[in-house]
C-alpha positions as CSV (number, residue, x, y, z in Angstrom):
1,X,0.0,0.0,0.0
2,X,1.3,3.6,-1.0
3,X,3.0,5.6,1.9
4,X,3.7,3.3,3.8
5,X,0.1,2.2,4.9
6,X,0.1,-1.4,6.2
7,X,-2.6,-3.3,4.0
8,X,-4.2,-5.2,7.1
9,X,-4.9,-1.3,8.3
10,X,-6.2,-0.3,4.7
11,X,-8.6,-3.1,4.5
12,X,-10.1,-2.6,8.1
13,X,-10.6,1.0,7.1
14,X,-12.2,-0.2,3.6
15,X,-14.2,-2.4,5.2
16,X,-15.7,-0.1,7.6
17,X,-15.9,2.9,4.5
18,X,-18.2,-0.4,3.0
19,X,-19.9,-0.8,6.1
20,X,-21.0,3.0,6.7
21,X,-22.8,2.6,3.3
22,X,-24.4,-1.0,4.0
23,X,-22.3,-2.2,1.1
24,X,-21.6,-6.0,2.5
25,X,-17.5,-7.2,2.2
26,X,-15.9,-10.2,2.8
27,X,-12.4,-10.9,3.4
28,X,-12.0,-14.3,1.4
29,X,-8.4,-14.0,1.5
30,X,-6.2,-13.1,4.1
31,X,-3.0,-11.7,2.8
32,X,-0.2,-10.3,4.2
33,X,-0.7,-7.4,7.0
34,X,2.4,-5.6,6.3
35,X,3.0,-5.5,2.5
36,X,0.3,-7.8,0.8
37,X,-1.5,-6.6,-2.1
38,X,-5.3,-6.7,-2.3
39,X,-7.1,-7.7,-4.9
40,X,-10.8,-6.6,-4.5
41,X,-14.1,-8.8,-6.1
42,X,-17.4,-7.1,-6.7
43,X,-20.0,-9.3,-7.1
44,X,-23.5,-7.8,-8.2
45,X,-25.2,-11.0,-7.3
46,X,-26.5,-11.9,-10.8
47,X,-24.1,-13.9,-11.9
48,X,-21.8,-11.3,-13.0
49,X,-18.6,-10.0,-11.6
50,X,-15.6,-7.6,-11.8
51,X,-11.9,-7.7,-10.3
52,X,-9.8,-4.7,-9.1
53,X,-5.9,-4.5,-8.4
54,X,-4.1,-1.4,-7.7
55,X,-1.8,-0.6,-10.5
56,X,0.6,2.2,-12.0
57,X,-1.1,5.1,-14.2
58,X,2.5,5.3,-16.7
59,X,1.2,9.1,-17.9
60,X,1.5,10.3,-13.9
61,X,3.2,8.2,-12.0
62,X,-0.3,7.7,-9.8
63,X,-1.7,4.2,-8.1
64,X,-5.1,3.7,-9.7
65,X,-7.2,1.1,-9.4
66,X,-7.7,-1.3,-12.4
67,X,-10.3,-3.5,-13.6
68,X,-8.3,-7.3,-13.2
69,X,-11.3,-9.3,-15.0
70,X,-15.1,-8.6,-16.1
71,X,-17.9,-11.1,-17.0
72,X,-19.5,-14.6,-15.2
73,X,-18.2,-14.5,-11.5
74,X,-16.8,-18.2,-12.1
75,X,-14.2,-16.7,-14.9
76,X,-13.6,-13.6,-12.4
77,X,-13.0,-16.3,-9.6
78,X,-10.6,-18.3,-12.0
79,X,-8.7,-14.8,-12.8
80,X,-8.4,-14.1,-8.7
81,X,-7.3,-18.2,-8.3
82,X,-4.8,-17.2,-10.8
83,X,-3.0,-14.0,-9.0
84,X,-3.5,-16.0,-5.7
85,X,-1.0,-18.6,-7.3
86,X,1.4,-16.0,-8.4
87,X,0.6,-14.4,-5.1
88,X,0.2,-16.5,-1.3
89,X,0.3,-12.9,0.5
90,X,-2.8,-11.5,-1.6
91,X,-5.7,-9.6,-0.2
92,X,-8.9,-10.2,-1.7
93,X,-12.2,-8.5,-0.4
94,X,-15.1,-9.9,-1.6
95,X,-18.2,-7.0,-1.9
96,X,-21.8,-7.7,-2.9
97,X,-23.9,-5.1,-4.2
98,X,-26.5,-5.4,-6.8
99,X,-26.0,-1.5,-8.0
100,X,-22.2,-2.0,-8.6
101,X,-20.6,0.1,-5.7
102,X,-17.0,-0.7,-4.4
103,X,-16.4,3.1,-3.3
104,X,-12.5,2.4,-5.3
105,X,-13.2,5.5,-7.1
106,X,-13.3,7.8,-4.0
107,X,-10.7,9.8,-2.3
108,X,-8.3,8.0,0.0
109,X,-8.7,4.3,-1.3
110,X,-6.1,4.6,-4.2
């Protein structure tokens, strides 16, 4: 996590950010608390789902979060299987809402 910012202390406080909106998340896998990367799953709950990872924006040098994997949750599970394998000290948070909310795009979760 940028600055510094233990992961296990940026996914409690995403969690919580989730929770104040009655957004429910999961933590399905527990990575690393120091350094681990997270990985997070949105599931709208119709048999569709999308995977983020924090990544590099090359123009500015920014973190960002990117879309991993789109489409049927099992090929989205498959894709997050995959960077698990490549990855034991992977984060992934589960969320579950049927309008399509993960709150990545707001201020203080890059």
């Amino acid at each position: 996590m940028s600055g510094g910012l233990k992961a296990g202390f940026w996914v409690q406080a995403y969690l919580t950010r989730l929770r104040l909106r009655d957004i429910p998340a999961f933590v399905t896998a527990h990575g690393d608390d120091d350094a681990g990367a997270v990985l997070v799953k949105l599931n709208t709950l119709d048999g569709r789902a999308e995977a983020f990872q924090r990544g590099w924006d090359l123009a500015s040098g920014a973190r960002q979060w990117v879309q991993l994997a789109v489409g049927e949750e099992r090929d989205v599970d498959e894709a997050i299987a995959r960077q698990r394998g490549f990855d034991p000290d992977l984060w992934v948070i589960e969320v579950e809402d049927r309008q399509g909310r993960h709150l990545l795009d707001e201020d203080g979760l890059s």
